[in-house]
C-alpha positions as a Markdown table, in Angstrom:
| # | Residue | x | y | z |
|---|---|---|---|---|
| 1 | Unk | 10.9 | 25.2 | -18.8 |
| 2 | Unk | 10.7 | 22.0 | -16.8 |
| 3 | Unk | 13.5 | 19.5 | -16.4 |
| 4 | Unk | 12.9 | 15.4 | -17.2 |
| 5 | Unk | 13.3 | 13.3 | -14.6 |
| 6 | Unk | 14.7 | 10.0 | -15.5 |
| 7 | Unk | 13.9 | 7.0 | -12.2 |
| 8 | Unk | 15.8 | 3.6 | -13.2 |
| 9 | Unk | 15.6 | 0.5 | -10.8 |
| 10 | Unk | 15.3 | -3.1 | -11.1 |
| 11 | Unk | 11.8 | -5.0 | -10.7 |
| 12 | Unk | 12.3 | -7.8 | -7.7 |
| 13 | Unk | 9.9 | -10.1 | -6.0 |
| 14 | Unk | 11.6 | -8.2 | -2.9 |
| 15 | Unk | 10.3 | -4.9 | -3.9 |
| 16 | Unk | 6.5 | -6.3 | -5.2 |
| 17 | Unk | 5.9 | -7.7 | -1.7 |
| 18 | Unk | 7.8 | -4.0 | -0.1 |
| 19 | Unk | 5.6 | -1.7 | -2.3 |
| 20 | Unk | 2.4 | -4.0 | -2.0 |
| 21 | Unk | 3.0 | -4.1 | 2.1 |
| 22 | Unk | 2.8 | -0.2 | 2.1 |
| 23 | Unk | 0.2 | 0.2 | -0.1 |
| 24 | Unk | -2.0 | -2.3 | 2.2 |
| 25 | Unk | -0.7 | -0.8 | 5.4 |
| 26 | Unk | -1.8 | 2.8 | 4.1 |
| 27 | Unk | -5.0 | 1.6 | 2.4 |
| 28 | Unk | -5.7 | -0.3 | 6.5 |
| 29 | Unk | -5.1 | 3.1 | 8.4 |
| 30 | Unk | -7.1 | 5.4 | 5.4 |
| 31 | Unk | -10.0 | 3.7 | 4.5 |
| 32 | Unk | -13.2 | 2.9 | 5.4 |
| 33 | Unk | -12.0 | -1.0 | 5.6 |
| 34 | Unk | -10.3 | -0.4 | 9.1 |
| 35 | Unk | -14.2 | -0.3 | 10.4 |
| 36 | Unk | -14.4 | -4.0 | 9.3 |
| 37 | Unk | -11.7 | -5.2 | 11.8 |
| 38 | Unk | -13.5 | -2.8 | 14.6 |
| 39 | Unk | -16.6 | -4.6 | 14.2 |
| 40 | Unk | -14.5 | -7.7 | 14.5 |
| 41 | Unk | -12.9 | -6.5 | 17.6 |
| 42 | Unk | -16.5 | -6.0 | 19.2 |
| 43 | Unk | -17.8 | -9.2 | 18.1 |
| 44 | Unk | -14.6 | -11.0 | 20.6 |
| 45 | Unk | -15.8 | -8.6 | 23.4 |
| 46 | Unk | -19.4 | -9.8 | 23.2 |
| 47 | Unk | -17.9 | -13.4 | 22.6 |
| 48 | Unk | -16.2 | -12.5 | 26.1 |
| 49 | Unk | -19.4 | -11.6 | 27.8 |
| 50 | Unk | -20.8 | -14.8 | 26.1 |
| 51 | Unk | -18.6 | -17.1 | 27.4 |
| 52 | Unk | -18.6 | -15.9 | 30.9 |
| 53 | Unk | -22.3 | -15.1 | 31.4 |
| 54 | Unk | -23.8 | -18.0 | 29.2 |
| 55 | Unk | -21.3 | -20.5 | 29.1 |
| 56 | Unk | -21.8 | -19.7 | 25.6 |
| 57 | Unk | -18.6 | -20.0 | 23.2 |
| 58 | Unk | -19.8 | -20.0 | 19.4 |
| 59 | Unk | -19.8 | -15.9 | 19.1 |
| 60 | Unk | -16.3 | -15.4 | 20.4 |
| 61 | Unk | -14.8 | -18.9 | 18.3 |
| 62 | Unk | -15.8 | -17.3 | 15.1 |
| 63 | Unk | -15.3 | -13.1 | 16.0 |
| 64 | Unk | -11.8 | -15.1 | 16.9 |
| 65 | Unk | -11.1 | -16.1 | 13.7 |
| 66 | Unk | -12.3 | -13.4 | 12.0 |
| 67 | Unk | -9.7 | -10.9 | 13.8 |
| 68 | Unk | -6.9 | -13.0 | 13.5 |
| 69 | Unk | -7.9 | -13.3 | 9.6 |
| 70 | Unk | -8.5 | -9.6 | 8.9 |
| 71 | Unk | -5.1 | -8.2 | 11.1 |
| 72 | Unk | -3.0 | -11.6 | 10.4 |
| 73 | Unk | -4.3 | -13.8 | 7.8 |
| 74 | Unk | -4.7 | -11.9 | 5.1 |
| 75 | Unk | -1.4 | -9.9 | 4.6 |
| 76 | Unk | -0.8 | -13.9 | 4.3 |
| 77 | Unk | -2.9 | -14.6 | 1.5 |
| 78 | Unk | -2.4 | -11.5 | -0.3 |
| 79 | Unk | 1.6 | -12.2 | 0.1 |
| 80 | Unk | 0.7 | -15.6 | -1.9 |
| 81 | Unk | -1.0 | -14.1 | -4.8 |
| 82 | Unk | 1.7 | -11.5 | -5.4 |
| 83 | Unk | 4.7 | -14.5 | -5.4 |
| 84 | Unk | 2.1 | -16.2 | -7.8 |
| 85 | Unk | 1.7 | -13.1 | -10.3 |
| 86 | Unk | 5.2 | -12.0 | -10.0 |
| 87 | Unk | 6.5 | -15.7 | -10.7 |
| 88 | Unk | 3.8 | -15.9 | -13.8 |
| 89 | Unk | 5.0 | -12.4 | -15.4 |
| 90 | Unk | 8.8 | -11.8 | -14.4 |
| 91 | Unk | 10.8 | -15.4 | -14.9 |
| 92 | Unk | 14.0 | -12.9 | -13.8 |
| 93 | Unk | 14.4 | -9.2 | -12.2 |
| 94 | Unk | 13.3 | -6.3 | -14.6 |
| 95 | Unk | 15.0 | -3.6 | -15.5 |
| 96 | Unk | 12.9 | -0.8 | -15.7 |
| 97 | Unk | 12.8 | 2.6 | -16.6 |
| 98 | Unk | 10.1 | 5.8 | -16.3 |
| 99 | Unk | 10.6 | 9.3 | -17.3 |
| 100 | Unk | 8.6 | 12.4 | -16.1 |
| 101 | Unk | 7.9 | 15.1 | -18.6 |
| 102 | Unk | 5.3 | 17.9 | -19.1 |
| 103 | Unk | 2.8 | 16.0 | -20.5 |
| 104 | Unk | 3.0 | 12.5 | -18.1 |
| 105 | Unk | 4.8 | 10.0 | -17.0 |
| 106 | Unk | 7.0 | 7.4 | -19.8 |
| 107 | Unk | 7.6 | 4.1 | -19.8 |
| 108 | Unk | 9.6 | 2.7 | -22.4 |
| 109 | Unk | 7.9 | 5.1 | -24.6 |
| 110 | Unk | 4.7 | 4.4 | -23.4 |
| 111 | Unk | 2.8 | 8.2 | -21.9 |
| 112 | Unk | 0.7 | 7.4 | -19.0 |
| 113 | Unk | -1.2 | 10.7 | -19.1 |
| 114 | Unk | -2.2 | 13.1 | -16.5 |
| 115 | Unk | -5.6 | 11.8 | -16.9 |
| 116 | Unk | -4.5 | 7.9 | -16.1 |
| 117 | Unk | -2.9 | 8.8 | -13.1 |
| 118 | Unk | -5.9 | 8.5 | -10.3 |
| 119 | Unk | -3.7 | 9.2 | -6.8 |
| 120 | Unk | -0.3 | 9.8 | -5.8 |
| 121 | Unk | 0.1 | 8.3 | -2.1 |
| 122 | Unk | 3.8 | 9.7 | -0.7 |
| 123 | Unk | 4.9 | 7.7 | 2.4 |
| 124 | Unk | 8.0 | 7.7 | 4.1 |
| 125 | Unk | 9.8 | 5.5 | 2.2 |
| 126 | Unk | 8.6 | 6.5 | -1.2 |
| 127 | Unk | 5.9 | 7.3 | -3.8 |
| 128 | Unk | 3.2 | 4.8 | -4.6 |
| 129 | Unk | 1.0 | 5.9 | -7.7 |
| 130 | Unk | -2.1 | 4.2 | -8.9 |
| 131 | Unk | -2.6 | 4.9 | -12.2 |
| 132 | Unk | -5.7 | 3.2 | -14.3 |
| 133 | Unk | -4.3 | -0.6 | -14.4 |
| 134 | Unk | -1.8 | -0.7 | -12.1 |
| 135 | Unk | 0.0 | 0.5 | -9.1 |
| 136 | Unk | 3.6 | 1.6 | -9.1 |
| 137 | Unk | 5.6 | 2.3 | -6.5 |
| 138 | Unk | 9.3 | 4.6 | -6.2 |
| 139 | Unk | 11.6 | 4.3 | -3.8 |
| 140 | Unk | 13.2 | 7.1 | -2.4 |
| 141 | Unk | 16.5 | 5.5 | -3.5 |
| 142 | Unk | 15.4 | 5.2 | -6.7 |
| 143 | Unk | 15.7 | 9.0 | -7.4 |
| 144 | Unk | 18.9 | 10.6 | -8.0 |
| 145 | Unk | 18.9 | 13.1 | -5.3 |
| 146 | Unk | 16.1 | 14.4 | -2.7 |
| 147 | Unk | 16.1 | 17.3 | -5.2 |
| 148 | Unk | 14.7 | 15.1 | -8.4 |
| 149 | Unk | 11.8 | 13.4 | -5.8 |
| 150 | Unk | 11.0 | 17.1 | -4.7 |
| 151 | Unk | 10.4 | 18.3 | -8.2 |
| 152 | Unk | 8.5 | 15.0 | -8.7 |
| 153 | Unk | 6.3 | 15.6 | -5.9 |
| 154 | Unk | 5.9 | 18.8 | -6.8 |
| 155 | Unk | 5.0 | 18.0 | -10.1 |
| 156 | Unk | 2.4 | 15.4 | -8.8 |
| 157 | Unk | 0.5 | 18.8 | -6.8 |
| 158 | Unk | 0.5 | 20.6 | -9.5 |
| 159 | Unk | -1.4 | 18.3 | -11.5 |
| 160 | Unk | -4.0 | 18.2 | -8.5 |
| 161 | Unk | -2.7 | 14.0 | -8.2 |
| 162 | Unk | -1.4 | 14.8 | -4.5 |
């Protein structure tokens, strides 16, 4: 016999631009997108050798920009669109509620199956989980006790999500 686990919190702009800053951190350092910025970096250092050797300065101008952009820029932008969706869907902080049983995960009575659920990403300052449409993220806080986010995580291995 399993136990429910019942995670309560309120939904704030604060905690969109928290839980989307660790997901884009973690998705930087684990996937093949990092490559992108190295090529980047490379691009400066023949700019470098450009400008010294050639007088040439059109190849480090633009590898320039583009590494600013990639490491700088577009946490930026991103940060933008998320005040823009958050503002469009929430006119006020959400209360929300989830609710792990046997068969899934509940939302206001709403079962997001084993199947929806694609990964389960635990960091140090909580659980992000990317289920079908959507990413959700749990703070640690946001579990009763380090017990309840042990039997979560748990849980999440033995489903193979982990």
């Amino acid at each position: 016999m399993s136990k429910n686990i019942e995670i309560n919190f309120t939904y704030t702009k604060e905690l969109a631009f928290k839980a989307s800053k660790l997901y884009y951190d973690w998705d930087m350092k684990n996937s093949s997108k990092r490559y992108v910025g190295w090529l980047f970096v490379a691009m400066v250092q023949f700019g470098v050798v450009g400008a010294l050797k050639h007088d040439s300065y059109g190849i480090l101008t633009i590898s320039t920009i583009l590494v600013i952009y990639w490491y700088y820029g577009r946490w930026y932008f991103r940060k933008g669109m998320i005040r823009k969706y958050y503002d469009k869907l929430y006119k006020t902080d959400t209360n929300v509620s989830f609710v792990l049983k046997e068969d899934g995960l509940y939302f206001d009575n709403l079962l997001i199956s084993w199947d929806e659920i694609k990964k389960v990403i635990e960091l140090e300052d909580g659980i992000i989980i990317h289920i079908s449409t959507n990413t959700l993220f749990f703070e640690k806080d946001f579990f009763k006790s380090p017990k309840e986010m042990k039997y979560f995580i748990e849980k999440m291995k033995k489903q193979g999500k982990l």
